[in-house]
Phi, psi and omega in degrees: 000126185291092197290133174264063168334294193339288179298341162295308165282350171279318181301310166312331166256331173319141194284331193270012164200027207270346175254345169321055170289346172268001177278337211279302169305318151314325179267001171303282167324330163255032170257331162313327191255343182287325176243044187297342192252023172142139130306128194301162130346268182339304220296306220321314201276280184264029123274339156258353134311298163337268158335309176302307188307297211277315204276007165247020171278318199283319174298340187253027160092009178295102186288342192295325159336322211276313174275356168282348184285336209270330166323296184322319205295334225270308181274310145341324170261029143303121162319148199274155188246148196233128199247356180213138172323332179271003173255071247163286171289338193265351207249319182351300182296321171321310219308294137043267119005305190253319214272324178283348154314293200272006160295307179305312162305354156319297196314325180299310227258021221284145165295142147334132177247349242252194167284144178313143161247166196268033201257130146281356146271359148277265215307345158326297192289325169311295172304328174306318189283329185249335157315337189275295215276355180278330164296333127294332182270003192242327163291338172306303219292332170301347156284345160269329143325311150006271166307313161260001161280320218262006164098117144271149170295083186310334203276332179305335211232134193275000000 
């Protein structure tokens, strides 16, 4: 079955629906269960559009983001899949590009700096937030662990 990104970003961008974020993270999740065994090569290019969107929904406080990022990272930490011998040289160069998307939610996803405070439904609500963003940053980097067991295409990188 063929991921329509196209119809993800428009639901993401569209002004009449630009605010659905938990319809926008369900269909993330479900491009994620569409591609459990590896993102294709072709996907790169408007999966890390995509990915620019969501992680910059996650920076303006959509938490709901946080666990389709950890989907992502998850499946991102596949070897990427090639459906013609040439995608690789035509495709390659997205990596680049797509690896620094999902990097940048790292940036997002940073521990509480700030002191615990002492109403214990804040610091409840605190630890939660940071339990999330400690659940992202461990799926980023296993997926960059990954990445670097299964081999980049060295020539994509300056």
């Amino acid at each position: 079955e063929e991921v329509d990104f196209d119809a993800v970003i428009q639901l993401m961008t569209s002004p009449h629906t630009a605010e659905l974020h938990d319809r926008h993270a369900y269909a993330l999740k479900k491009i994620c269960r569409q591609c459990a065994h590896g993102f294709l090569l072709s996907q790169l290019e408007p999966l890390t559009a995509l990915l620019q969107l969501v992680v910059e929904r996650f920076y303006a406080g959509a938490t709901v983001f946080g666990p389709a990022l950890c989907e992502v990272a998850s499946v991102a930490s596949k070897p990427m899949v090639s459906r013609k011998t040439s995608d690789m040289l035509q495709f390659g160069e997205c990596q680049p590009a797509y690896i620094s998307a999902i990097v940048a939610a790292m940036g997002a996803a940073l521990p509480p700096q700030d002191e615990p405070p002492d109403d214990p439904e804040a610091r409840k609500e605190r630890d939660a937030v940071a339990a999330r963003n400690e659940k992202i940053r461990i799926a980023i980097a296993h997926m960059l662990a990954s990445w670097a067991r299964f081999g980049l295409v060295e020539e994509t990188f300056e």
